[in-house]
C-alpha positions as CSV (number, residue, x, y, z in Angstrom):
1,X,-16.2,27.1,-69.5
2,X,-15.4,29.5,-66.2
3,X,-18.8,28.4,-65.2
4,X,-18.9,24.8,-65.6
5,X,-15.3,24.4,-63.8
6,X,-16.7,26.6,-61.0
7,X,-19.8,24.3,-60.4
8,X,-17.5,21.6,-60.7
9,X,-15.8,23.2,-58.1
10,X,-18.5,23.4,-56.1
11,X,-19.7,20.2,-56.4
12,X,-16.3,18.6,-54.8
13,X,-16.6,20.4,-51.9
14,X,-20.0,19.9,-51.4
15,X,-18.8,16.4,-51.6
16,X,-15.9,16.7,-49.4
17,X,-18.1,18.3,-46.7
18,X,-20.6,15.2,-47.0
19,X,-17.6,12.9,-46.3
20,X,-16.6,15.1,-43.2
21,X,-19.8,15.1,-41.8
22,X,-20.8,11.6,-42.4
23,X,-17.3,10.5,-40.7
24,X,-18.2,12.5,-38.0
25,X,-21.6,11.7,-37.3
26,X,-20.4,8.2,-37.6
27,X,-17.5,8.6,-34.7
28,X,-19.9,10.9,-32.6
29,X,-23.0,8.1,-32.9
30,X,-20.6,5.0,-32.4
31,X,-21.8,2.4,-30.4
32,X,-19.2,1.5,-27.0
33,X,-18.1,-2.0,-27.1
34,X,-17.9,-3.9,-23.7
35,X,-14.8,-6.1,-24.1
36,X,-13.9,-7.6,-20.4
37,X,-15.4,-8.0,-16.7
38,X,-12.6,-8.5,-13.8
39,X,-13.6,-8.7,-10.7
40,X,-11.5,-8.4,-7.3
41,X,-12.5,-8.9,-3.4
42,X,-11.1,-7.0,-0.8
43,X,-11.9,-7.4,3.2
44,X,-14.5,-4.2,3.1
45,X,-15.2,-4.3,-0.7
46,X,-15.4,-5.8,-3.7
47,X,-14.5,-4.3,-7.1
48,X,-15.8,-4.9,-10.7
49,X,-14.7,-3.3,-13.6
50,X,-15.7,-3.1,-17.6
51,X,-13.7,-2.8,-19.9
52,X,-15.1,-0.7,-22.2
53,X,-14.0,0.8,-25.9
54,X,-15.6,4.2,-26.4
55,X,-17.3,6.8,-24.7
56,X,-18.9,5.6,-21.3
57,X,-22.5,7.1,-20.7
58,X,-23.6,5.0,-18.3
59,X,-26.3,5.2,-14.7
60,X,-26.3,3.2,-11.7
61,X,-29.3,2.7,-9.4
62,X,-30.6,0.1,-6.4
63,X,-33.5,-1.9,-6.3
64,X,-35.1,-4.1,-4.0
65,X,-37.7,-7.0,-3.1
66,X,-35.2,-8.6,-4.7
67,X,-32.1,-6.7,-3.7
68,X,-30.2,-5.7,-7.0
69,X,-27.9,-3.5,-8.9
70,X,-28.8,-2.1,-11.8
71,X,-25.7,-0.7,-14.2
72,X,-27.0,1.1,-17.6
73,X,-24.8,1.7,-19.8
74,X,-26.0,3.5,-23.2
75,X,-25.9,3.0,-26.5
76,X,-23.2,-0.4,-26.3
77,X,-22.3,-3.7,-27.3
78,X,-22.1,-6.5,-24.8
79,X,-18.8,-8.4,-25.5
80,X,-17.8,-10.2,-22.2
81,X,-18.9,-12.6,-20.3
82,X,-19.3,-13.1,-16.6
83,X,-18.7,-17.2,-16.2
84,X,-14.6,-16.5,-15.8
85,X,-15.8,-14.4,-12.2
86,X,-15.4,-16.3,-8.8
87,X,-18.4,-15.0,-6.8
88,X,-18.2,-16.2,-3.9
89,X,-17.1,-14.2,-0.7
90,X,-18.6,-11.4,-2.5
91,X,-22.2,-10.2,-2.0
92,X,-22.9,-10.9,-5.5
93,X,-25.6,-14.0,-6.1
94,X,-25.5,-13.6,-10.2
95,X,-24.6,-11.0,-12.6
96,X,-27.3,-10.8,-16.0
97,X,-27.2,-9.1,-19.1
98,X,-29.8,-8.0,-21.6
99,X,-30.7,-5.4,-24.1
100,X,-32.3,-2.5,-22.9
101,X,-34.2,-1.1,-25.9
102,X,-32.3,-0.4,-29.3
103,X,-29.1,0.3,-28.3
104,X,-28.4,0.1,-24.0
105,X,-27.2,-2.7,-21.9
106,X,-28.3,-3.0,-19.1
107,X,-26.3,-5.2,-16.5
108,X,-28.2,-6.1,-13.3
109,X,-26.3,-7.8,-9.8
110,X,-28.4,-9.8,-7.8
111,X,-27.5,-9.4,-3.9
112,X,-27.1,-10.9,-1.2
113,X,-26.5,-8.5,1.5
114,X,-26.6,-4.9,1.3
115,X,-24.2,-2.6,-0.2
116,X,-22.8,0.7,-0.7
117,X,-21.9,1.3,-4.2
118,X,-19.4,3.8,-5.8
119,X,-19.0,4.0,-9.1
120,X,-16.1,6.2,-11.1
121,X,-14.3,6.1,-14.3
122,X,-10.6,5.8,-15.5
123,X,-8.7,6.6,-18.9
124,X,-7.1,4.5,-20.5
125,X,-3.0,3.5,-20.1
126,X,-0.6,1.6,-21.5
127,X,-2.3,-1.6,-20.1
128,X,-6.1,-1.2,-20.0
129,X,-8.5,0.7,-22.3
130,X,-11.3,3.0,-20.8
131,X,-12.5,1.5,-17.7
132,X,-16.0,1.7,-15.5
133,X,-15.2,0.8,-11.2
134,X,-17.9,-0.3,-9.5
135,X,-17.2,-0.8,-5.9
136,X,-19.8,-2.7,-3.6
137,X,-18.9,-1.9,-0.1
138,X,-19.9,-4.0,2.6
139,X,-22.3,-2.8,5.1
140,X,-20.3,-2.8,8.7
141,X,-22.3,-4.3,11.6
142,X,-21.6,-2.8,15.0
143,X,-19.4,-4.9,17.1
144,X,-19.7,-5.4,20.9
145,X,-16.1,-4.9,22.2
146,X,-15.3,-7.4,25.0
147,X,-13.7,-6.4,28.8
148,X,-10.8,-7.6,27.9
149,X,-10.8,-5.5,24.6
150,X,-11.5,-2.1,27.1
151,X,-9.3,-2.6,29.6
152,X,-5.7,-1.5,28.9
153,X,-3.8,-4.3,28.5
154,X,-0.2,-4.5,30.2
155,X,2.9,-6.4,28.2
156,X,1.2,-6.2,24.9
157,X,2.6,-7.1,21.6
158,X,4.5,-4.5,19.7
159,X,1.6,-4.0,16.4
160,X,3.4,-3.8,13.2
161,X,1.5,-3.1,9.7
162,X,3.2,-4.8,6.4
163,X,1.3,-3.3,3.5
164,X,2.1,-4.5,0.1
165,X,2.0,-1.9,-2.3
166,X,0.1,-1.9,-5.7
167,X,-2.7,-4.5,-6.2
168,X,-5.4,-5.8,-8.1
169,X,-6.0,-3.0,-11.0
170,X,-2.5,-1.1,-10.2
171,X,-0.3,-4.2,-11.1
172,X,2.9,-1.7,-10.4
173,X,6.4,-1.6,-12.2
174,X,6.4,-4.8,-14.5
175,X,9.8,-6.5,-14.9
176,X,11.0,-8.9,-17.6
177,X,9.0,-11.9,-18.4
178,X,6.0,-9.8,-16.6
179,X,6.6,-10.4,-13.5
180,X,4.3,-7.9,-11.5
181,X,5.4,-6.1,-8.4
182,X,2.4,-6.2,-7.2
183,X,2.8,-9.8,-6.7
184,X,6.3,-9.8,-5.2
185,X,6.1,-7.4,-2.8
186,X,2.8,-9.7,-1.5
187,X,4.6,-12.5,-1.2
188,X,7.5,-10.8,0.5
189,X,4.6,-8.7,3.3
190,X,3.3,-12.5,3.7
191,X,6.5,-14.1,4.6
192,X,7.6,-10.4,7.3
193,X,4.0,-11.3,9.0
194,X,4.7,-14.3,9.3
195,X,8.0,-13.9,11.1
196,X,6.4,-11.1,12.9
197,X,3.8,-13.8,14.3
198,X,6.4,-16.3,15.4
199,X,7.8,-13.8,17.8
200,X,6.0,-13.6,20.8
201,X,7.2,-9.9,21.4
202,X,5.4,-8.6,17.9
203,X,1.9,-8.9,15.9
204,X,1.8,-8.5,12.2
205,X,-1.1,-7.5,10.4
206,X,-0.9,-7.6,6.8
207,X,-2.5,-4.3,5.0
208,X,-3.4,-6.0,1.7
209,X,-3.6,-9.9,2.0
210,X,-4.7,-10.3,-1.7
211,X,-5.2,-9.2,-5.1
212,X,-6.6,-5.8,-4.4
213,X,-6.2,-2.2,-4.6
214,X,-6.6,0.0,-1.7
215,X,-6.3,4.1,-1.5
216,X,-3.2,4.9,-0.1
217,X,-5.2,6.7,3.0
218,X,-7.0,3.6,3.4
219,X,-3.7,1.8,3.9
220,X,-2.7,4.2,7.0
221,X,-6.0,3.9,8.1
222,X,-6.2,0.1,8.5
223,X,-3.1,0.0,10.3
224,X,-4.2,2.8,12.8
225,X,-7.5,1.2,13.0
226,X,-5.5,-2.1,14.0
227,X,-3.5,0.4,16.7
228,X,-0.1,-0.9,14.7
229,X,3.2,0.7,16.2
230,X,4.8,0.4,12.7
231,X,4.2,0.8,9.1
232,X,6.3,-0.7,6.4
233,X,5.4,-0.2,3.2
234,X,6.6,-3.1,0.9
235,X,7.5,-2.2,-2.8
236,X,9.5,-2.9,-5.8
237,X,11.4,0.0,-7.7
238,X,11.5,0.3,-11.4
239,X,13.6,2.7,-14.0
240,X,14.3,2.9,-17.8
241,X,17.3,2.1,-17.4
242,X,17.8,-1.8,-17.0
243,X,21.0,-1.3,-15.2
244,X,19.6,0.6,-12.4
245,X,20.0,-1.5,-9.0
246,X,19.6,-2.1,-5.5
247,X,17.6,-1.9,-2.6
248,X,16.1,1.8,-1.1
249,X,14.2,2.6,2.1
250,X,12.4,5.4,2.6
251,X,11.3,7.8,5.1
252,X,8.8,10.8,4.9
253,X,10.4,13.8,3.9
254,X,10.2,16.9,6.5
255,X,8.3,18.9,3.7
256,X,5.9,15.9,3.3
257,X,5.0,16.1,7.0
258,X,4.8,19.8,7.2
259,X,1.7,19.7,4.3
260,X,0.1,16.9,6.1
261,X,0.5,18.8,9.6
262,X,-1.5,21.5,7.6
263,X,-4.0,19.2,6.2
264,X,-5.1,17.4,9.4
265,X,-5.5,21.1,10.9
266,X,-7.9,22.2,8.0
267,X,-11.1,20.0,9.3
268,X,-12.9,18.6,12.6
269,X,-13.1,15.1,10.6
270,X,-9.7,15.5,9.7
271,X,-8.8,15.5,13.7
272,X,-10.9,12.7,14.1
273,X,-9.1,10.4,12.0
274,X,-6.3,10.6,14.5
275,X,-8.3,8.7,17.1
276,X,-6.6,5.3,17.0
277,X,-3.1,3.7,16.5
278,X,-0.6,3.1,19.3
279,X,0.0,6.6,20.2
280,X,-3.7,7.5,21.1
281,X,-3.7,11.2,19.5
282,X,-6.5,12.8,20.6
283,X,-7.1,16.4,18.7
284,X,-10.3,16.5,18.3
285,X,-11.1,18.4,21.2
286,X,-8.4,20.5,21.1
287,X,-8.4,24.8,19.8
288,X,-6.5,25.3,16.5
289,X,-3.3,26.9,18.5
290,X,-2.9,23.6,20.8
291,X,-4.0,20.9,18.0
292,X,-1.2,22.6,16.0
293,X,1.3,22.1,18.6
294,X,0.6,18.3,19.5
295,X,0.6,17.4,15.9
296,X,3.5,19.2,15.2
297,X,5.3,17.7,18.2
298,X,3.7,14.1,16.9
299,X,5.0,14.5,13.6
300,X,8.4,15.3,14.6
301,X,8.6,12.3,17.1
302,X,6.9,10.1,14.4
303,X,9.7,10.7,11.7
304,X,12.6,10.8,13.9
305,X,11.3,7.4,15.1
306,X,11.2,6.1,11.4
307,X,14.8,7.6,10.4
308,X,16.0,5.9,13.5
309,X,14.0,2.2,12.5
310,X,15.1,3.2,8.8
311,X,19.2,3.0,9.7
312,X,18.8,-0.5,11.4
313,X,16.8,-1.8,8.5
314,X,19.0,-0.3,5.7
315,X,22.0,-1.8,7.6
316,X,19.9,-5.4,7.5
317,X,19.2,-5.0,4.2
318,X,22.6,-4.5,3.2
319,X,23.8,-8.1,3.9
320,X,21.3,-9.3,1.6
321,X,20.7,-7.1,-1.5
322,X,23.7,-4.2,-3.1
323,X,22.2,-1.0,-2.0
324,X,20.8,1.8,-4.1
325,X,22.2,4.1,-1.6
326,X,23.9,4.2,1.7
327,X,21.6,6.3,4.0
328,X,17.6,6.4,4.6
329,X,15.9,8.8,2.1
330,X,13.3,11.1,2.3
331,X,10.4,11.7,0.2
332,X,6.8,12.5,0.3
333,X,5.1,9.7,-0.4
334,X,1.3,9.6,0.6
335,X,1.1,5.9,1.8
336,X,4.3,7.4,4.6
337,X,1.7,10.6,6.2
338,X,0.8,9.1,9.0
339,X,1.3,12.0,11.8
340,X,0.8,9.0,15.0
341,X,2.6,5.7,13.0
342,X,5.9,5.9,12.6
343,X,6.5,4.6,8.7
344,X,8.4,3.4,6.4
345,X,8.6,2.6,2.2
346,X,11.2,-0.1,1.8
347,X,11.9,-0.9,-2.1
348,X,13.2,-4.3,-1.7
349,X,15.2,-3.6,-5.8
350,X,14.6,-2.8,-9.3
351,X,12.0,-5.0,-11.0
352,X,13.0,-3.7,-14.4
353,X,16.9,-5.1,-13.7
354,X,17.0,-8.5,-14.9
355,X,19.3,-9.7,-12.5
356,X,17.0,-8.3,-9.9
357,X,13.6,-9.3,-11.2
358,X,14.8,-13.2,-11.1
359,X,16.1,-12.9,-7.3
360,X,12.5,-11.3,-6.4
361,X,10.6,-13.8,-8.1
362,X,12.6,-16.1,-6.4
363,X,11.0,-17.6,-2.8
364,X,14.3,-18.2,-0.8
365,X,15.1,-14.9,-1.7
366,X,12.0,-13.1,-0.6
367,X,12.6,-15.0,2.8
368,X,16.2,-13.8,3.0
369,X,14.8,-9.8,2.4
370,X,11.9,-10.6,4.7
371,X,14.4,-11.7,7.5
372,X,16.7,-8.8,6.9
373,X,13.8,-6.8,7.1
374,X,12.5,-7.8,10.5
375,X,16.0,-8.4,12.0
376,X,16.2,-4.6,11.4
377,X,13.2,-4.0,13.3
378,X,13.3,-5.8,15.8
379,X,16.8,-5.0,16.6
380,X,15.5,-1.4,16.5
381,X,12.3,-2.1,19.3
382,X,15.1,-4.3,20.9
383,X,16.7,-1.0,21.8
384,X,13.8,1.5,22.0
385,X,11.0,-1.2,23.5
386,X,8.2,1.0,24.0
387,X,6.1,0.8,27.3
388,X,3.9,-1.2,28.2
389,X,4.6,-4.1,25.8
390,X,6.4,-7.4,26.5
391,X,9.7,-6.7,24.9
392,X,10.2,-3.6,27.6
393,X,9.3,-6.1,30.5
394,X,12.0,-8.7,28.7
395,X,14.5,-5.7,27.9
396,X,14.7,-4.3,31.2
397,X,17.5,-5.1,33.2
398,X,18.4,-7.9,31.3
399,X,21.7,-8.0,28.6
400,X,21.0,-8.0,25.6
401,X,22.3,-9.5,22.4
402,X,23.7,-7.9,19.2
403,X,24.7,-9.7,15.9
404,X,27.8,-8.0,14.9
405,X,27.5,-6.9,10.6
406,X,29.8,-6.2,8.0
407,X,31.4,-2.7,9.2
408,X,31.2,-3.0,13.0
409,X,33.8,-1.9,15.7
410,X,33.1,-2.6,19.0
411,X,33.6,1.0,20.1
412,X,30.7,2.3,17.6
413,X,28.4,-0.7,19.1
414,X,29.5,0.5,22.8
415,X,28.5,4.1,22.0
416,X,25.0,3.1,20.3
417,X,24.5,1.3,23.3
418,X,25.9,3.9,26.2
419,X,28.2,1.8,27.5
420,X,31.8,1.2,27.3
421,X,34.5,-1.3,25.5
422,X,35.8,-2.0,28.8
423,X,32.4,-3.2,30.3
424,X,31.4,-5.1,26.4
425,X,35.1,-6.8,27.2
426,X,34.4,-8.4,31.0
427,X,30.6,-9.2,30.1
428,X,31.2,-11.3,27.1
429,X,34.6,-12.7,28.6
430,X,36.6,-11.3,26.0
431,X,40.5,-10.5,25.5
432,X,40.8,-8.4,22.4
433,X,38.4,-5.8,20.5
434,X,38.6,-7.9,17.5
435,X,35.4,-9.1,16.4
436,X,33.9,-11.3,13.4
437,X,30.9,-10.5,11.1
438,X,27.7,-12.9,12.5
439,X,29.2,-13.3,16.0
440,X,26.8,-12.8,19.4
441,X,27.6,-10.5,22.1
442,X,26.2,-9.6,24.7
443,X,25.6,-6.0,25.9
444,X,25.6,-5.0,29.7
445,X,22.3,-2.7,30.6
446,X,23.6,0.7,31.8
């Protein structure tokens, strides 16, 4: 009897082990499923990415005579389809896909221009299952610069950069009724550059001008390689808490810039990179003792420049949205370490407030935060016009005029400005100190 219970014994777990192993030979052998395509174009690249269920074993290779892609991906199940993708102003004739033996797919991209593809991999998140990125960078021709390019021009436009954070796969925060800040803080860059172009003192260039992701480097690096003056940095916060409110701007914290001093110093390329924006910084030259000096000093000036731009902005801002707090913060964001751009993050309010998501997604509202924005700016350059450019030629010995706000006395605006109440009084006629929110004065040059 002890024996037959003991091979009955052993026959369960011989059972039980048969189970185990066939479950896991089952999960280790199952085939990936490839659910989705997207596809997104930015200026230098354009972006396609599976979305895929399961491990991702997959090879990428060129071919030519036709010029093509080839994207194997092993042991899968083609799910998607491509007719949903808007081709055109991509490099991208016609995307195929077939069986390659038993098991692969194999997805091939006909060309029509040459490429540089990168290809990389991301986990899955809350929105998106396991993902494959294939990025088809454009080719860059070489461009003849014009005399008039060379030549330093005199009264130049003051170059600001409006990036809209997030984009194409980073939607950002997501507020109620999903609305995406990626696509609010777009539509509020596109209104600033547009007021920026009406002006004839200023040029905006808009970082992102689509549905697209960029690297936050990338971002700095399109507005240096655009010689931009400014950098704002357009974004929408975003908290657990539904009752968290108001508008934030943002400077780069002093322990941001310090690591960033130290990791421009740590290569030749890195020194490089600095070639370009307004302020021309040149270190590539330079022995480690003197680089570290002049991007030191750079840094310094660079962030006291954008605490300064940050108060008149905040103060803007205030007469539109409730403010998450009074002063300019500081912080280390990436998309802010610019050592030669002074920069700025502006979170224009919380996207997960209800209250706040509506007045976002609302378009007379975006133009009310996009004039409080440049109002603060330009009454900033109004007062530090930097050489060379038209609004120092305009400046210069001419009055200029101030739009009293909420809080003002005319003895704080007289100090701001180095001047005096008395002189504020004759200039602008005036019997009394008293003065109303919204009302024009003007203020005497020194």
């Amino acid at each position: 009897m002890k024996n037959t219970n003991k091979s009955q014994s052993w026959f369960l777990a011989y059972i039980y082990i048969a189970i185990l192993l066939g479950c896991w030979v089952t999960s280790a052998f199952a085939a990936t499923d490839i659910n989705s395509v997207r596809l997104w174009r930015a200026p230098d690249h354009t972006r396609l990415v599976f979305d895929i269920e399961g491990s991702i074993d997959h090879r990428i290779f060129s071919l030519d005579n036709p010029r093509r892609l080839v994207v194997d991906i092993a042991d899968s199940h083609f799910r998607a389809s491509f007719d949903h993708l808007d081709l055109s102003n991509t490099p991208i004739v016609s995307i195929r896909v077939a069986k390659r033996g038993k098991a692969d797919t194999r997805v091939v991209l006909d060309l029509k221009a040459e490429v540089s593809p990168s290809n990389f991999t991301l986990k899955a998140n809350e929105q998106y299952s396991e993902r494959l990125v294939i990025d088809l960078y454009d080719k860059k021709r070489p461009r003849s610069r014009s005399v008039k390019e060379i030549i330093e021009q005199s009264n130049r436009k003051i170059v600001i950069a409006i990036d809209a954070g997030h984009g194409g796969e980073d939607p950002g925060a997501l507020g109620p009724k999903r609305i995406r800040e990626k696509n609010v803080v777009l539509q509020i860059a596109k209104r600033l550059d547009s007021l920026f172009d009406k002006d004839p003192h200023y040029q905006g260039v808009l970082v992102r001008g689509g549905d697209y992701y960029l690297a936050h480097r990338k971002r700095t690096q399109i507005a240096r390689e655009q010689g931009a003056d400014f950098f704002i940095s357009i974004h929408a916060d975003a908290f657990t808490d539904p009752r968290a409110n108001g508008a934030s701007v943002y400077a780069l914290s002093s322990q941001g810039a310090t690591s960033e001093t130290g990791r421009y110093l740590a290569t030749k390329e890195n020194r490089a990179d600095l070639i370009g924006g307004a302020s021309s910084l040149h270190l590539g030259d330079k022995d480690d003792l003197l680089a570290g000096v002049l991007i030191d000093l750079s840094m310094n000036a660079t962030l006291r420049s954008s605490l300064d731009a940050g108060q008149y902005v905040l103060k803007q801002m205030g007469t539109v949205a409730r403010l998450h707090k009074k002063r300019v913060e500081q912080a280390g964001f990436l998309v802010l370490k610019s050592p030669d751009i002074p920069s700025l993050l502006i979170e224009t309010g919380f996207i997960s407030n209800p209250k706040e998501a509506r007045q976002l997604s609302n378009r007379a509202y975006q133009q009310k935060m996009a004039q409080a924005i440049f109002k603060g700016l330009d009454q900033y350059y109004s007062d530090h016009p930097p050489e060379g450019t038209l609004l120092a030629s305009v400046v210069k010995g001419k009055p200029r005029s101030y739009t009293v706000s909420r809080g003002d006395t005319l003895s704080e605006i007289a100090q701001r400005y180095n001047t005096s109440v008395s002189k504020i009084l004759r200039y602008n006629k005036l019997s009394n100190s008293t003065i109303r929110v919204g009302q024009e004065i003007l203020i005497p040059t020194r």
